[in-house]
C-alpha positions in Angstrom: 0.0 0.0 0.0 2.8 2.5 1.1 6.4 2.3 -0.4 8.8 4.4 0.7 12.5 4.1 -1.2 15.7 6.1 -0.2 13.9 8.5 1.7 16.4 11.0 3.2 14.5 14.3 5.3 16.9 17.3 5.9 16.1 20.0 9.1 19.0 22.5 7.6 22.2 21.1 8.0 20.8 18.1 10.1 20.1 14.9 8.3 17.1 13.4 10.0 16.0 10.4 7.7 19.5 9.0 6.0 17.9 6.8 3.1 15.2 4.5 4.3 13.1 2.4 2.5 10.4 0.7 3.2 6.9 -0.9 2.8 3.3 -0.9 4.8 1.0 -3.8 3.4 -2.9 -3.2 2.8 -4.9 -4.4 5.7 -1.7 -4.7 8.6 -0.6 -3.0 11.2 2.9 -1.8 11.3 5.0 0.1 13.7 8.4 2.2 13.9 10.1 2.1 17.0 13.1 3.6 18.4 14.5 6.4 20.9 13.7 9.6 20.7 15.4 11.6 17.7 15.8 8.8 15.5 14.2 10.3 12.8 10.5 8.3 12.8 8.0 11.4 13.5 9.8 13.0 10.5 9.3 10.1 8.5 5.2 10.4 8.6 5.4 14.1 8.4 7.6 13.5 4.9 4.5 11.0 3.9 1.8 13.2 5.1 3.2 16.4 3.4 4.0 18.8 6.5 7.7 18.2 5.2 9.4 17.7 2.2 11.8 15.0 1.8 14.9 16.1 0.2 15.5 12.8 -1.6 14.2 9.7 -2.4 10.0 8.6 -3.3 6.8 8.3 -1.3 3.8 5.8 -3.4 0.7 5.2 -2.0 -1.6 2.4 -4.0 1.4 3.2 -6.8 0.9 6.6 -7.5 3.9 9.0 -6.5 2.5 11.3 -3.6 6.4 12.6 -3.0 5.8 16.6 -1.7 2.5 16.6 -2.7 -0.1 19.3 -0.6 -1.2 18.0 2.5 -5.4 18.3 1.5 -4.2 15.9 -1.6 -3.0 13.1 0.5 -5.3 13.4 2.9 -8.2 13.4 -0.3 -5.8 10.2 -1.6 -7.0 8.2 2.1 -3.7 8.7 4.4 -4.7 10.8 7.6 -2.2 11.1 10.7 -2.7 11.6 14.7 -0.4 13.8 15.4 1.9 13.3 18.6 0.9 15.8 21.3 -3.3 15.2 20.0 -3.6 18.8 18.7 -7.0 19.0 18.6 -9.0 22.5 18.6 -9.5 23.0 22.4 -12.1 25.9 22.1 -14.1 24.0 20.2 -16.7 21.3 21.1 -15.9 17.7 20.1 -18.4 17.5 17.5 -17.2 20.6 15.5 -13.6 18.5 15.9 -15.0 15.8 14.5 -16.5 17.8 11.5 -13.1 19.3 11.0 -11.8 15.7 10.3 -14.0 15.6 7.4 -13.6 19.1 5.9 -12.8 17.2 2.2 -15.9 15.4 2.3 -19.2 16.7 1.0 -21.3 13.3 2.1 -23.4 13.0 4.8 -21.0 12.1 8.0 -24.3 10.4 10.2 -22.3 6.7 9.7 -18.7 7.5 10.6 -20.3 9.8 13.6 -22.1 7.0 15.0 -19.3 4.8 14.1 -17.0 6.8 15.8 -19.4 6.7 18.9 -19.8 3.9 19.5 -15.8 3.4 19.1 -15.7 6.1 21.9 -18.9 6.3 24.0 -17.2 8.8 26.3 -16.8 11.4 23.1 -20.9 10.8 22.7 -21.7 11.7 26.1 -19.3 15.1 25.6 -20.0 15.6 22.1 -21.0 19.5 23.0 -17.9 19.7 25.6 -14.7 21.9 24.6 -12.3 19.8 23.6 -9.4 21.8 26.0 -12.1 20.7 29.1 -11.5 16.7 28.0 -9.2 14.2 30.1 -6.0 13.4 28.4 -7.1 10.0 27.4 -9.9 11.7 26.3 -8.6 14.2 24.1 -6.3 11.3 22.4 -9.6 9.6 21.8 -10.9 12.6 20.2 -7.5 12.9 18.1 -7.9 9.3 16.9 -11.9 9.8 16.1 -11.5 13.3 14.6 -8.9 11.2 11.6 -11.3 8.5 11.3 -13.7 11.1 9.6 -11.7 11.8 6.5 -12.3 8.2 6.2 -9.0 6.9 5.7 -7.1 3.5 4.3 -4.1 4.2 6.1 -3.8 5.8 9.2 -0.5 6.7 10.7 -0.3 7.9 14.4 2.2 9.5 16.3 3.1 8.6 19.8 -0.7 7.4 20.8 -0.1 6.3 24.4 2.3 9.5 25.3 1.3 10.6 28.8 -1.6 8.1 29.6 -2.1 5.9 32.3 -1.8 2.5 31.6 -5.1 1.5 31.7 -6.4 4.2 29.1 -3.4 3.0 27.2 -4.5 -0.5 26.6 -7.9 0.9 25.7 -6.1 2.5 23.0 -4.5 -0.5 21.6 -8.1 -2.2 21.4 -9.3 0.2 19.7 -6.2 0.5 17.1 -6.7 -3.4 16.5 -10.5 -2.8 16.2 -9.9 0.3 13.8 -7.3 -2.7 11.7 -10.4 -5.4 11.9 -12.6 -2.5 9.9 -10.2 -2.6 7.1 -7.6 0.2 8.1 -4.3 -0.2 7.8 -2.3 1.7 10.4 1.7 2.6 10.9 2.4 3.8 14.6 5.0 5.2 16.1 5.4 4.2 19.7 7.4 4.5 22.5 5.9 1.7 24.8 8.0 -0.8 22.7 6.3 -3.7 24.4 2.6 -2.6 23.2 3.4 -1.3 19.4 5.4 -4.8 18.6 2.5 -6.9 20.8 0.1 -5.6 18.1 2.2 -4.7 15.0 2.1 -7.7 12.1 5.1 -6.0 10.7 7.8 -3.9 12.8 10.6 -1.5 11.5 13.7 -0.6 13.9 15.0 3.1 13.7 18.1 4.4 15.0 19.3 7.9 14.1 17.7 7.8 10.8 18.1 4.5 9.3 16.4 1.5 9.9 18.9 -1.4 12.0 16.1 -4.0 12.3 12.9 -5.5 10.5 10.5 -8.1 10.9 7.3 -9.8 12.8 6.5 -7.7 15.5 6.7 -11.2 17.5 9.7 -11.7 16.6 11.4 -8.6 17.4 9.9 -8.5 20.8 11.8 -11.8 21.5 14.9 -10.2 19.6 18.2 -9.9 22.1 19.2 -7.0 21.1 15.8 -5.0 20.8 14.7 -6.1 24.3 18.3 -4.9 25.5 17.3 -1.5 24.0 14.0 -1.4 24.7 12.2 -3.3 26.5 14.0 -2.7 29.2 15.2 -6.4 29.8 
């Protein structure tokens, strides 16, 4: 579904993604792990637009979507939940939820109701500010409010950053669930353990290259990346 070949992301001087490639199958769930300032978070920006790579290709269903407008691959089906949840905390959930689906000119009563019942707690505050939400909340929000553009792949950043761990294991239901609908996700995680628990297919980063690659079972029994981190 996504192929990404040589990619190589400059901040200035600083060469944050050295020439990585690699692929996200239709349907699976695949993560990027690694510590912080290895280059992953620039690596979905580069896909979703907000950068531009300064080498190297981005396809998505084999068309070329390398430094194309943000709105285009978002209209194309990839959408991103961006670390830190960014959502619009003067407004009310439901106008953050319409925002998801500012492309679309359909009626939204299915993926609202979808996205509802995904998240009953965003149903019984759909007229709450979005800046008066829980954290776990608010990440539920950011995760509902990119399910609205409707999206075949859906790439998150840092999903279980600052949650307690009970809220974070609701999460990680509710990415597999999102997968079971037909979604194919690429996450970015720091809890190690969780992203390669659920990932079918798992990619290594360390300061901008990928070192590793394989099952996500099979890296979480992997010496080396349960030395690093897994803390074991």
């Amino acid at each position: 579904m996504l192929k990404i070949r040589d990619l190589k992301v400059n901040y200035g001087a600083i060469e944050a993604v050295k020439g990585i490639s690699f692929d996200v199958p239709e349907g699976k769930i695949v993560t990027l792990i690694g510590a912080n300032g290895a280059g992953k978070s620039t690596v979905l920006k580069a896909v979703s637009g907000l950068v531009k790579p300064k080498s190297g290709s981005v396809s998505f269903m084999d068309e070329d979507i390398t430094s194309k407008d943000a709105a285009l691959i978002v209209g194309r089906g990839i959408t991103l939940v961006p670390e830190g949840r960014r959502i619009f905390s003067d407004l009310t959930v439901l106008e953050n939820l319409k925002i998801g689906a500012f492309l679309r000119r359909d009626s939204l009563t299915e993926d609202l109701n979808w996205v509802f019942q995904l998240f009953p707690r965003l149903k019984e505050r759909s007229w709450q500010h979005g800046g008066t939400l829980s954290g776990g909340e608010q990440q539920m929000l950011a995760v509902a409010r990119a399910l609205m553009s409707r999206p075949r792949l859906m790439m998150m950043d840092e999903p279980s950053l600052g949650l307690a761990p009970l809220i974070v294991r609701d999460i990680f239901d509710i990415i597999r669930e999102i997968n079971q609908r037909g979604v194919t996700i690429l996450l970015i995680e720091q809890n190690a353990n969780m992203a390669l628990g659920a990932a079918d297919l798992a990619y290594v980063m360390e300061t901008g290259r990928i070192t590793k690659s394989g099952p996500g079972s099979e890296l979480l029994r992997d010496p080396a990346v349960k030395a690093a981190y897994l803390g074991s």
